[in-house]
C-alpha positions in Angstrom: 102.5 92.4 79.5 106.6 92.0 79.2 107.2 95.6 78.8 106.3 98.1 81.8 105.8 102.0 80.8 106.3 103.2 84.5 109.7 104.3 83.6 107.8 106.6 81.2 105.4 108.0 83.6 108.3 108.6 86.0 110.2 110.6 83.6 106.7 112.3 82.1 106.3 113.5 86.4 110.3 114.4 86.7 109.7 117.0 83.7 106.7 118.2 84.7 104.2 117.1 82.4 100.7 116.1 83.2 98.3 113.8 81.6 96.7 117.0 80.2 99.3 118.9 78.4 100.5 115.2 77.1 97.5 115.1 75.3 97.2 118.7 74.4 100.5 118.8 72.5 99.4 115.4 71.3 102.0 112.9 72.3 100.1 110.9 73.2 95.6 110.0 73.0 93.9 108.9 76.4 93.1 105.7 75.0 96.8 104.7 74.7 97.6 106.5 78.0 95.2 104.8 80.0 96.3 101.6 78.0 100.0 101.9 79.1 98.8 102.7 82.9 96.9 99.5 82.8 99.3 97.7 81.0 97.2 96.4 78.4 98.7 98.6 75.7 101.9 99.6 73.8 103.5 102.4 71.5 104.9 102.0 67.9 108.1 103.2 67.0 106.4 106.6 66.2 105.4 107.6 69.3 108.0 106.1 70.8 110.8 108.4 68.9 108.9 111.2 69.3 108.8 110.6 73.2 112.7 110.6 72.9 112.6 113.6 71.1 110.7 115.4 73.0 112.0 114.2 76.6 115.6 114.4 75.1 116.0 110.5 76.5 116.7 107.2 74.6 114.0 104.1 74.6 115.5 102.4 77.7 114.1 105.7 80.0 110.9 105.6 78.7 110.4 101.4 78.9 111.6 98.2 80.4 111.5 94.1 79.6 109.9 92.5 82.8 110.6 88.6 82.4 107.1 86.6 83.1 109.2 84.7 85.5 110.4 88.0 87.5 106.6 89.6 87.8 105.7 85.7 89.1 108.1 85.7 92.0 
């Protein structure tokens, strides 16, 4: 998948929040946690605002545009 969620996960760790309190104050579901580790999955415009909010951070923290031709070198 083009777009990689690490950044995400990497900003979730710098603030301090686990897997469990993401899904506590329901950011987020396991499903489409587990999705994004595995990249297999992605987050509407919803979620991905209310990230923002929450993190006080812009989309480009949270997620990046990996070319096909840069994860094949």
């Amino acid at each position: 998948m083009p777009i990689s969620y690490q950044k995400l996960f990497d900003l979730l760790s710098e603030k301090g929040w686990s897997t469990y309190r993401i899904r506590k104050e329901k950011l987020m579901g396991q499903g489409t946690l587990t999705a994004l580790k595995n990249g297999t999955g992605g987050l509407d415009s919803k979620t991905i605002a209310r990230l923002c909010e929450v993190l006080d951070c812009q989309p480009g923290d949270i997620m990046e545009y990996i070319s096909d031709k840069d994860s094949h070198k």
